[in-house]
C-alpha positions as CSV (number, residue, x, y, z in Angstrom):
1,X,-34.7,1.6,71.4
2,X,-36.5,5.0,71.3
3,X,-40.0,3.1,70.1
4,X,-39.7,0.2,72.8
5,X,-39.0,3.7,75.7
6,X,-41.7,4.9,74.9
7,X,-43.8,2.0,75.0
8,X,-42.9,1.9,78.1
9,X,-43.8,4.9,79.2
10,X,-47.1,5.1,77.5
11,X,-47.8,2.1,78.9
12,X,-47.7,4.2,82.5
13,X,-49.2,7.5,81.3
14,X,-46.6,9.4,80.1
15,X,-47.2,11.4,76.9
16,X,-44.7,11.0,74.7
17,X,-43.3,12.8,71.3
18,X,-41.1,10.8,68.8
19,X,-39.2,12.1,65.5
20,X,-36.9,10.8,63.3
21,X,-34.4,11.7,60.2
22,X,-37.6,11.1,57.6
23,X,-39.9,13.6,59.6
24,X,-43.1,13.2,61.6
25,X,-45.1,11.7,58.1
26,X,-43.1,8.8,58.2
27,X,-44.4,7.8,61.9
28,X,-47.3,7.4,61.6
29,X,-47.6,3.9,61.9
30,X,-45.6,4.2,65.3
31,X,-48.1,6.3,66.4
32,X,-50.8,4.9,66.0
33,X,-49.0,1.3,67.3
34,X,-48.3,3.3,70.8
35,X,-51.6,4.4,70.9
36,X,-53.1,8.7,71.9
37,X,-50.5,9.5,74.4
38,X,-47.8,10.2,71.1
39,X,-47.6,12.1,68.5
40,X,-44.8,12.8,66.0
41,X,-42.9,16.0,65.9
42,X,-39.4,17.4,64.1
43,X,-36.7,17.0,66.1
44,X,-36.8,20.5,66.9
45,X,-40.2,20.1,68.6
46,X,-38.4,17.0,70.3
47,X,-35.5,19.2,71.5
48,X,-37.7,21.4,73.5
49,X,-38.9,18.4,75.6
50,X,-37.8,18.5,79.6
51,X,-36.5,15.2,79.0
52,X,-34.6,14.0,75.6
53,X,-33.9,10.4,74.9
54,X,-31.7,10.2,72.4
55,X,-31.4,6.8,70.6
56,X,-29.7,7.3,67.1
57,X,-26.5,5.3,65.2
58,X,-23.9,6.2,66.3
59,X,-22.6,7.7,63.1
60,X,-25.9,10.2,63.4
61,X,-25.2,11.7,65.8
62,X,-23.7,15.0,64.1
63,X,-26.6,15.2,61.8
64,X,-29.5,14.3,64.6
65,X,-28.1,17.0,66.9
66,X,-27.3,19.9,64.5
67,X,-29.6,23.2,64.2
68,X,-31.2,22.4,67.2
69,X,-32.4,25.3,70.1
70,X,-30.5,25.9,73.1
71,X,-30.6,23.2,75.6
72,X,-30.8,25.1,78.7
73,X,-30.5,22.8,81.3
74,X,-32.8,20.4,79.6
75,X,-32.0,16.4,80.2
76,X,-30.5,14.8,77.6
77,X,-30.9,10.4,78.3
78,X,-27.8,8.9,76.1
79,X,-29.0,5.7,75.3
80,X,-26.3,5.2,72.1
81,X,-23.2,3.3,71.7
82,X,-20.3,3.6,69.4
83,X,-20.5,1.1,66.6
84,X,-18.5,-2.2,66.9
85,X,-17.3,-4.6,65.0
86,X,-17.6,-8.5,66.2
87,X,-13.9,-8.6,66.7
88,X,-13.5,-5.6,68.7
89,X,-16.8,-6.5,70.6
90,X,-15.0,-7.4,73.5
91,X,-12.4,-4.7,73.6
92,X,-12.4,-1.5,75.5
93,X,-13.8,1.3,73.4
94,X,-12.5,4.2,74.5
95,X,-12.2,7.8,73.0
96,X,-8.8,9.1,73.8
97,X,-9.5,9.5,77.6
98,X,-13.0,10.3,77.5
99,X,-15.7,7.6,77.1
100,X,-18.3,8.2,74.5
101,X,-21.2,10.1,76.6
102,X,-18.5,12.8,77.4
103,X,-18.3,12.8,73.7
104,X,-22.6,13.1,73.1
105,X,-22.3,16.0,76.2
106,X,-20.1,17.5,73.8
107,X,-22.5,17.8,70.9
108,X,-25.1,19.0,73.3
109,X,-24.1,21.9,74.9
110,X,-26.0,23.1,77.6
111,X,-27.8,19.8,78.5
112,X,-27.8,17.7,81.7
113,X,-26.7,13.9,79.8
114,X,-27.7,11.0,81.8
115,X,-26.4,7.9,79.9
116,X,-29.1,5.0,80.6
117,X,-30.8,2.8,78.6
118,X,-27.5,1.7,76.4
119,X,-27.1,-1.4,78.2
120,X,-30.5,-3.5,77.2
121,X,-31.3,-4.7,74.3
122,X,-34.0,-3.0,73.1
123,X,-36.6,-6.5,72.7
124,X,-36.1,-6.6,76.3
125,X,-36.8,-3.5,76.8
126,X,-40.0,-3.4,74.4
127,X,-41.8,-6.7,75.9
128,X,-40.3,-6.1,79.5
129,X,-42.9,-7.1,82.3
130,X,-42.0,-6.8,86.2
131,X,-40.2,-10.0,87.4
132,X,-41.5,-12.0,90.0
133,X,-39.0,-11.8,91.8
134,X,-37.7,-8.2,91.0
135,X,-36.8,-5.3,88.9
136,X,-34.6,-5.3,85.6
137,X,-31.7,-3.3,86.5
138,X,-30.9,0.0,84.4
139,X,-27.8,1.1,84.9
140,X,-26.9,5.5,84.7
141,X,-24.0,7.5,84.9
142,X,-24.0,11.3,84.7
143,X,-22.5,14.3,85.9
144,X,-25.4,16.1,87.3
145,X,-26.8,14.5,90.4
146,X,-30.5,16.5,89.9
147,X,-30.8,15.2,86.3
148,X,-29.8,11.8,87.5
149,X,-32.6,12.1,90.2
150,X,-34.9,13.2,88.1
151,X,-34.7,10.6,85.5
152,X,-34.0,7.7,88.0
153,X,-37.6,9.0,88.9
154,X,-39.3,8.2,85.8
155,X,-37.2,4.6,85.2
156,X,-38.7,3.6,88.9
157,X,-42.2,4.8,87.5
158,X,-42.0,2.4,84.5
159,X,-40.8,-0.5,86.5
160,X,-36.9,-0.3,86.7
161,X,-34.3,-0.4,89.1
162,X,-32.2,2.5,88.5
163,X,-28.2,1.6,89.7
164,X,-26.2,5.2,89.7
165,X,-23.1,4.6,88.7
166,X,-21.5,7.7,89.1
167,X,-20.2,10.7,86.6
168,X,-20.0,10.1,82.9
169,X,-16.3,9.5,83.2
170,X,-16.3,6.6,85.5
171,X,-19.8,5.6,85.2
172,X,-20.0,5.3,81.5
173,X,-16.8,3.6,81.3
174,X,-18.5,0.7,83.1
175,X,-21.7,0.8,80.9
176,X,-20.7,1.7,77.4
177,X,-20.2,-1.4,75.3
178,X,-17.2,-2.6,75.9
179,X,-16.9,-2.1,79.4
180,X,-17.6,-4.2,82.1
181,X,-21.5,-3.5,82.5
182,X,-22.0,-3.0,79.0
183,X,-23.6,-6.7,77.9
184,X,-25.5,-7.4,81.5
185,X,-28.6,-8.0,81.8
186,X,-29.5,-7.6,85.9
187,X,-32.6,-8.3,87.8
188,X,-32.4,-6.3,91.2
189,X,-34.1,-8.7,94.2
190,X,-35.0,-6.6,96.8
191,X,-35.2,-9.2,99.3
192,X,-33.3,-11.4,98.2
193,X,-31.7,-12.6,102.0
């Protein structure tokens, strides 16, 4: 996910800095796939970044978000989802009575978590081209309205059509997996009658 996200936003001038569990070393084929506008960095470097995807296992998360600075307002984009099984696939997957972004804001204290991303597969996202006839819907849920601007923003700038779905609560009830938004694929027509 975090490799076809940042094609994308290469691919409309954004610069962009990736890391991973292995360190910077191990990217470097990434890098130079995605071309000058990346560079590798620790996860450190990456934290300091206005805006944050993050895009690990689920089970990683602990270990991908420990020892990092402050977040001080910084946007954090959740674009994870709890790992399922095929026979639970279809279930509700809930977290007591918070949904799993609520969990992720948790582990990042001090951030502004927009979840987005979580709902395409990340092959569509990697070789995604404009529609003809509209834009592929992305669908984000959040509890700060400024971070969700913001970011909304940048998916419009790559090609998107950003759908706010509301706090993390509600909101990423409908889009984590699971939920009712959490296997659609959506093309938004903007004249379509």
């Amino acid at each position: 996910m975090a490799r076809a996200f940042a094609r994308q936003l290469v691919n409309t001038g954004y610069k962009v800095i990736l890391c991973n569990s292995r360190g910077p070393h191990s990217l470097n084929s990434v890098v130079t796939d995605l071309g000058s506008n990346v560079r590798a960095a620790t996860k450190e470097e990456v934290a300091r970044a206005k805006i944050v995807m993050l895009a690990v296992h689920w089970d990683q998360l602990p270990q991908a978000l420990a020892n990092l600075p402050p977040w001080e307002g910084r946007i954090v984009v959740d674009a994870t989802n709890p790992n399922l099984s095929l026979e639970n696939l279809n279930r509700s997957f809930e977290f007591g009575e918070r949904t799993s972004s609520e969990l992720v804001a948790e582990l990042v204290p001090g951030a502004r978590v927009v979840k987005a991303f979580n709902t395409l597969y990340y092959k569509v996202l990697e070789k995604y081209t404009q529609d003809e006839h509209g834009k592929r819907v992305v669908f984000m849920s959040g509890d700060d309205r400024y971070a969700k601007k913001e970011f909304s923003e940048v998916v419009k700038r790559i090609g998107f059509a950003p759908v706010d779905l509301g706090n993390l609560a509600s909101g990423g009830r409908m889009q984590q997996f699971g939920g009712p938004l959490g296997s659609l694929n959506l093309l938004h027509l903007p004249h379509a009658f």
